[in-house]
C-alpha positions as CSV (number, residue, x, y, z in Angstrom):
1,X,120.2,135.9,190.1
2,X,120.0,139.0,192.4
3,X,123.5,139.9,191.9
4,X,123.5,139.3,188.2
5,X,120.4,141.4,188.4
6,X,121.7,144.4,190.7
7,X,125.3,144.3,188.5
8,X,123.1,144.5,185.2
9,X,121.4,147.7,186.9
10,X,124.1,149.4,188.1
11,X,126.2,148.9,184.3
12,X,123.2,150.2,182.9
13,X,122.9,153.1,184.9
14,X,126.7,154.1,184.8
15,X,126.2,154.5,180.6
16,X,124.0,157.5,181.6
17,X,126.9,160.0,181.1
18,X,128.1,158.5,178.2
19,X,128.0,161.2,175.0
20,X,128.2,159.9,171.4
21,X,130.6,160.5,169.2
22,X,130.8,161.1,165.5
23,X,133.8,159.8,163.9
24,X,134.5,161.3,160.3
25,X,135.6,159.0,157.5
26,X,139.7,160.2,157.4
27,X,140.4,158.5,154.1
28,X,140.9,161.2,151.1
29,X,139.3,161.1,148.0
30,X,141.5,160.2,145.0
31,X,144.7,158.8,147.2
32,X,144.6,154.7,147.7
33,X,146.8,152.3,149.7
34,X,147.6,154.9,152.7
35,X,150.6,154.4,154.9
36,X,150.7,156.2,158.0
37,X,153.5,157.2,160.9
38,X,153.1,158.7,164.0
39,X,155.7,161.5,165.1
40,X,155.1,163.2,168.0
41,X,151.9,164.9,168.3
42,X,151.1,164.5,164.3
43,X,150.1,161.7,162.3
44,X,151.6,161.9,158.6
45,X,150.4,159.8,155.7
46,X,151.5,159.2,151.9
47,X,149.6,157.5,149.7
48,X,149.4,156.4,145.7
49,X,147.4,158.9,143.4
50,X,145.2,157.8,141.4
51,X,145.9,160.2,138.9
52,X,148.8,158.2,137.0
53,X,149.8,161.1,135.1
54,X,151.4,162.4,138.2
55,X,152.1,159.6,140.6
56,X,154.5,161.7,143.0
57,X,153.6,160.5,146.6
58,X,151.8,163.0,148.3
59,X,152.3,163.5,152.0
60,X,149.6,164.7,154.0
61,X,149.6,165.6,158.3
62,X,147.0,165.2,160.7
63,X,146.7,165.8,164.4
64,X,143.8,163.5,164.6
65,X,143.9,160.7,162.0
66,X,140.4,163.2,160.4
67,X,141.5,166.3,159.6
68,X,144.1,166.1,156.6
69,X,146.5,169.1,155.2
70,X,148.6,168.6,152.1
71,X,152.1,169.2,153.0
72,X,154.1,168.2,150.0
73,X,155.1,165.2,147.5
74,X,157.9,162.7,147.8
75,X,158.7,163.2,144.4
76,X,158.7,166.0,142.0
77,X,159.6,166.3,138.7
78,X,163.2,166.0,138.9
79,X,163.6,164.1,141.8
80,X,161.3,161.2,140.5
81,X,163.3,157.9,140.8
82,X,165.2,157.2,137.5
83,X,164.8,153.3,137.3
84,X,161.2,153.2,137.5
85,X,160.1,152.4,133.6
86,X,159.4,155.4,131.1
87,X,156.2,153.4,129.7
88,X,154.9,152.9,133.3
89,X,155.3,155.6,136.0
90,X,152.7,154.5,138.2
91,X,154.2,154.3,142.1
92,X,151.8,151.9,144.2
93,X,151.5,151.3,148.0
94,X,153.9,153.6,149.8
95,X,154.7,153.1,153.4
96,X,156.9,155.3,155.1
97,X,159.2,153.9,158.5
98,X,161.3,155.5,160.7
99,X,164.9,153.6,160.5
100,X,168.6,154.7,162.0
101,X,167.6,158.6,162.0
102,X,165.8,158.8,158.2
103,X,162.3,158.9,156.9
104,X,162.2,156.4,154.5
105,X,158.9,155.9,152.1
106,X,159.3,152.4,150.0
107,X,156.9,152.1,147.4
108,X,156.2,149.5,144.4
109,X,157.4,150.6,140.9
110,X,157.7,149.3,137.3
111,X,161.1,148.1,136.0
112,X,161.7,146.4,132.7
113,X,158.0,145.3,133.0
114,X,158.3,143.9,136.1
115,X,157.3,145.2,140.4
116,X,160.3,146.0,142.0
117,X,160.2,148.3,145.7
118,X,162.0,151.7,146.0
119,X,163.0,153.8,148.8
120,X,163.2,156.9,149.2
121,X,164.4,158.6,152.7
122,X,164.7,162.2,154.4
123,X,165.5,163.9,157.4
124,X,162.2,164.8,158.5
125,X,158.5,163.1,157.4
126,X,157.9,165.5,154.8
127,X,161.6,165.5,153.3
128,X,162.6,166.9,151.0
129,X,162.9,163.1,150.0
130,X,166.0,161.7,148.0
131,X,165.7,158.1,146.4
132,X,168.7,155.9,146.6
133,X,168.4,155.5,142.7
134,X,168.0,151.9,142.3
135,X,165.5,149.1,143.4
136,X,165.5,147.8,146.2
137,X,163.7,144.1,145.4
138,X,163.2,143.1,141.5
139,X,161.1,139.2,141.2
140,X,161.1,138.5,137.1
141,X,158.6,136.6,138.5
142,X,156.0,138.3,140.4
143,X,153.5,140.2,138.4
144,X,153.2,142.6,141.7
145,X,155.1,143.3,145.2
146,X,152.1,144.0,147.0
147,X,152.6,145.9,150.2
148,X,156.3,147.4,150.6
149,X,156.2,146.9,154.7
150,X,159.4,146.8,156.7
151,X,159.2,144.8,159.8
152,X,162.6,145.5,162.7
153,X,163.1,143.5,165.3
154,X,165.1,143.8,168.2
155,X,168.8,142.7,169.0
């Protein structure tokens, strides 16, 4: 009980010097279903918009996963992928992976009606950004393809 006691004492006492620490929400307003990459010293994320008039990927950077700068889109105008449906050009829940030397961002878009993922890939994390102009994965039979994740294993 003494040594319970003295060890109890001495934790106590050693959270003396500790300071608090305020952590700032790092989510943006009006992005949802962020993916995030870590290269180098600097975090990048892209995310949908939820804006569907524009839906063009935006990628931001942070040094600390708090403070957010807008860098640039995956897509623009004339580089938005050409198989994704006329009547629906809403892009969900981009992730972007580092794989064989490229950026690559795959994302959920409407073809025909139905979810299908898309990829788009670049030399560096905020491109510029080419897609490969088809789907990647089409399911007639999925009303969504939550979550575009990549997992690599090892050899």
């Amino acid at each position: 009980m003494l040594i319970t006691l003295t060890f109890l004492l001495v934790f106590i006492n050693s959270l003396s010097h500790v300071t608090s620490y305020k952590f700032n929400n790092p989510v943006l307003q009006k992005l949802e279903e962020p993916g995030v990459i870590k290269v180098k010293n600097t975090y990048y994320m892209v995310s949908s918009e939820d804006d569907t008039t524009r839906n063009r990927i935006p990628i931001y950077s942070s040094p600390d996963l708090e403070t957010w700068k807008f860098e640039t889109y995956v897509f623009t105008g004339k580089t938005y992928p050409t198989w994704v449906s006329s009547n629906s050009r809403k892009l969900f829940f981009p992730k972007i992976h580092y794989v064989n030397g490229l950026y690559n961002v795959y994302y959920e878009g409407n073809y025909g009606g139905y979810y299908s993922i898309g990829v788009a890939s670049a030399l560096t994390p905020t491109g510029p950004y080419k897609d490969i102009g088809h789907m990647q994965l089409y399911d007639p039979t999925a009303t969504h393809l939550i979550y575009p994740t990549v997992t690599f294993s090892g050899k």
